[in-house]
C-alpha positions as CSV (number, residue, x, y, z in Angstrom):
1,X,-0.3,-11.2,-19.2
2,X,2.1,-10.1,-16.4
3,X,-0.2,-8.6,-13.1
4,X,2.1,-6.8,-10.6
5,X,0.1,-6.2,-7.2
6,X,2.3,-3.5,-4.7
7,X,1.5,-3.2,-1.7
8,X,2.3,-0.9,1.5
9,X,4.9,1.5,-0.2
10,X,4.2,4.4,2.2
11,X,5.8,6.8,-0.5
12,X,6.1,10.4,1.6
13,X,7.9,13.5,-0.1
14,X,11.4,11.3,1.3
15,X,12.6,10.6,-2.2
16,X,14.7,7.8,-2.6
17,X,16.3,7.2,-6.1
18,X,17.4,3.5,-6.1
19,X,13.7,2.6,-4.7
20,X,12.1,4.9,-7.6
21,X,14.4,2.8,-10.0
22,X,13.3,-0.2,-9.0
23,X,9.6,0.8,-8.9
24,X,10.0,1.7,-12.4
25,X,11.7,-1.0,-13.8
26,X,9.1,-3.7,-12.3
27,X,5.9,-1.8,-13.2
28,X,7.5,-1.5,-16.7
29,X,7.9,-4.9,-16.7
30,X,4.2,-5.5,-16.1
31,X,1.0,-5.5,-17.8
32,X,-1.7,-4.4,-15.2
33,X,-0.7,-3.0,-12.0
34,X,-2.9,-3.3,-8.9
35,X,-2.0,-1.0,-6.2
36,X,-2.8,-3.2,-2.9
37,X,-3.1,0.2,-0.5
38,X,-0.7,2.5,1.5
39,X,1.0,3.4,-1.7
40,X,1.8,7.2,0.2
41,X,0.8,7.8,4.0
42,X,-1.1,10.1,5.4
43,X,0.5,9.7,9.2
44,X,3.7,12.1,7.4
45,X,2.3,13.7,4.4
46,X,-1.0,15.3,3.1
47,X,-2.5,13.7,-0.1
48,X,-1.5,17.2,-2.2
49,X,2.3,16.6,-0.8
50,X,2.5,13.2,-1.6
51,X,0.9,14.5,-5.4
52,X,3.7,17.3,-5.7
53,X,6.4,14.8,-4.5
54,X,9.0,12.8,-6.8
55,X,7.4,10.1,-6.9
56,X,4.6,11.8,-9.4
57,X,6.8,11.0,-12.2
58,X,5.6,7.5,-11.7
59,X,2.2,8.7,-12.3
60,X,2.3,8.1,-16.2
61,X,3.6,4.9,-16.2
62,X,1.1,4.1,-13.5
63,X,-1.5,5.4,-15.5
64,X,-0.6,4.0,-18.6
65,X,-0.6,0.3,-17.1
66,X,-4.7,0.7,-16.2
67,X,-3.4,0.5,-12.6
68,X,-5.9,-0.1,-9.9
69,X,-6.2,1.7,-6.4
70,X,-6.9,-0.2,-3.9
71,X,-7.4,2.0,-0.4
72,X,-5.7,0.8,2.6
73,X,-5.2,2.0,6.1
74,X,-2.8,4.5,5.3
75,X,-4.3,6.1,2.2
76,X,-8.2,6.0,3.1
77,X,-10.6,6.7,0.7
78,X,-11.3,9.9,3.1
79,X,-7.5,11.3,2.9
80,X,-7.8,11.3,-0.7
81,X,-9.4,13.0,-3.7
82,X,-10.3,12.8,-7.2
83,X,-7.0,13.5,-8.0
84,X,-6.1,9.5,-7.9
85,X,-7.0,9.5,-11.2
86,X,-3.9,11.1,-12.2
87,X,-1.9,7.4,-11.2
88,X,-4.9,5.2,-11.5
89,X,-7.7,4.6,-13.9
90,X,-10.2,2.5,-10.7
91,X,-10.4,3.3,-7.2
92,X,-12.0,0.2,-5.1
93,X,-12.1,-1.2,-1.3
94,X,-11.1,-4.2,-3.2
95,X,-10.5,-5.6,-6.7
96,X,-11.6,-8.8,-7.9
97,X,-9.1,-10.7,-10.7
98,X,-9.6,-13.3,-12.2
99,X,-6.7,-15.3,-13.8
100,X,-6.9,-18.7,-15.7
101,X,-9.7,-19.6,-14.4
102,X,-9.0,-18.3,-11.0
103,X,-10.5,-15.8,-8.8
104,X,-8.8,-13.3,-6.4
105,X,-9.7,-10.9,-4.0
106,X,-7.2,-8.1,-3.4
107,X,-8.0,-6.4,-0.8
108,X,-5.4,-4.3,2.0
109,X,-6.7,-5.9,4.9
110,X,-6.6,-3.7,7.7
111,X,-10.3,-4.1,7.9
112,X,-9.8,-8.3,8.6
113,X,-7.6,-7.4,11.3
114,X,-8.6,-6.9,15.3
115,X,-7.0,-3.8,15.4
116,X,-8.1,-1.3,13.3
117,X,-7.5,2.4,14.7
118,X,-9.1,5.4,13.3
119,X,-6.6,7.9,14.4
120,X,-7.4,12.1,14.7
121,X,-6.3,14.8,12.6
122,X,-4.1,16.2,15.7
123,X,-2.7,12.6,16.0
124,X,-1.4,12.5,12.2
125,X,0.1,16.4,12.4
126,X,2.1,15.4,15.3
127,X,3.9,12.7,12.9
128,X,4.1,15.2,10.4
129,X,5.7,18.1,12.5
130,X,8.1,16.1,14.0
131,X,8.9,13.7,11.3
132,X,8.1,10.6,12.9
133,X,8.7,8.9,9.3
134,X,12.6,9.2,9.1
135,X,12.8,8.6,12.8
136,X,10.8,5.1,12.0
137,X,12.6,3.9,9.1
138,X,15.7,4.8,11.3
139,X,14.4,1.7,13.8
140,X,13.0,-0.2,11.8
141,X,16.6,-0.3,10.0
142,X,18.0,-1.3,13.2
143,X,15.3,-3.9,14.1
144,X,15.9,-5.4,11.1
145,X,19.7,-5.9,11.8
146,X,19.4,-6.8,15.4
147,X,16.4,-9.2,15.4
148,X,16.5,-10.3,11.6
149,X,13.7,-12.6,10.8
150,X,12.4,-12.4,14.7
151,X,10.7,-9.1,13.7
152,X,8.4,-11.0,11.9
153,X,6.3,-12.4,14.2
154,X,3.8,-10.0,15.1
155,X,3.7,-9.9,11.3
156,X,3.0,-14.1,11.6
157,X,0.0,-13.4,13.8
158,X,-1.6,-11.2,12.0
159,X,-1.3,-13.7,8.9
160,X,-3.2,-16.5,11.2
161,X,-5.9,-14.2,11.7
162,X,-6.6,-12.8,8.2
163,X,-6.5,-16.8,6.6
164,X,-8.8,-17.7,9.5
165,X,-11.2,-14.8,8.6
166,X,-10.8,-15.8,4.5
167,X,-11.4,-18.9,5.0
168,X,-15.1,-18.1,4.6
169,X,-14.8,-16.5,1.8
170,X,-15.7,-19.3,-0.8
171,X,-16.4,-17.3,-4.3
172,X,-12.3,-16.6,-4.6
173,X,-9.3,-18.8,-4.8
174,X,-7.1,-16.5,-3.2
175,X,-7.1,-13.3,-1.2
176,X,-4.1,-11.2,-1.6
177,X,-3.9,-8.5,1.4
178,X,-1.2,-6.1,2.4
């Protein structure tokens, strides 16, 4: 059995063809998908855009692999409806697999970090109106070409602290976070 876990898409109604491609082709390719949270973001789109988007038409393949939600920070629980059921079949906080005889823990993770902001309604319009999404991607691009693999160090310390934190947790093998 083939498990794909995805994790911190942050699909908005910015289509992008190549990305949908390869989406397709890998959950095809699978026999269970488990959606790791922040598969759309809230911060640039509402929940009913994100629905009405492009990306919907992954929605049956989604569907038709038993895929499993798992809410992160940019898709809460709160943002979202029953209408998840139109790409997912379960909706958790976190997802216990277990694989040969191994157990994970899929959770996003946000919630194992220090930092965990709860941001206002006014706070996630202002992204929206302005389009803070294509003007991020737009750095981000750049960061990655001017500082390569040195952007990944905040990223580094944030990985210390969640396997410190999991450590403790002794009934799984693994935890899987965004």
């Amino acid at each position: 059995m083939k498990y794909l876990i995805i994790s911190d898409l942050h699909l908005t109604t910015n289509f992008n063809g190549r990305k949908f491609r390869f989406l397709k082709e890998i959950i095809s390719a699978s026999d269970k998908v488990i959606i790791n949270g922040d598969l759309w973001t809230y911060y640039y789109v509402t929940f009913d855009q994100f629905l009405n988007s492009k990306w919907k038409d992954l929605f049956p393949l989604l569907k038709g692999k038993k895929a499993v939600y798992v809410y992160g920070n940019h898709d809460r629980e709160k943002y979202c409806d029953l209408r998840v059921h139109e790409f997912s079949v379960r909706q958790r906080q976190s997802y216990k697999l277990n694989v040969s005889g191994k157990t994970f823990l899929v959770r996003h993770g946000n919630d194992l970090m220090k930092v965990n902001v709860e941001n206002s309604d006014a706070y996630m319009r202002f992204w929206r109106t302005f389009k803070i999404d294509v003007i991020t991607y737009f750095l981000e691009t750049l960061l990655v070409i001017f500082l390569g693999r040195y952007l990944y160090w905040p990223g580094k310390m944030l990985n210390k602290t969640i396997k410190e934190k999991t450590k403790e947790m002794k009934e799984v093998d693994y935890v899987v976070v965004g």
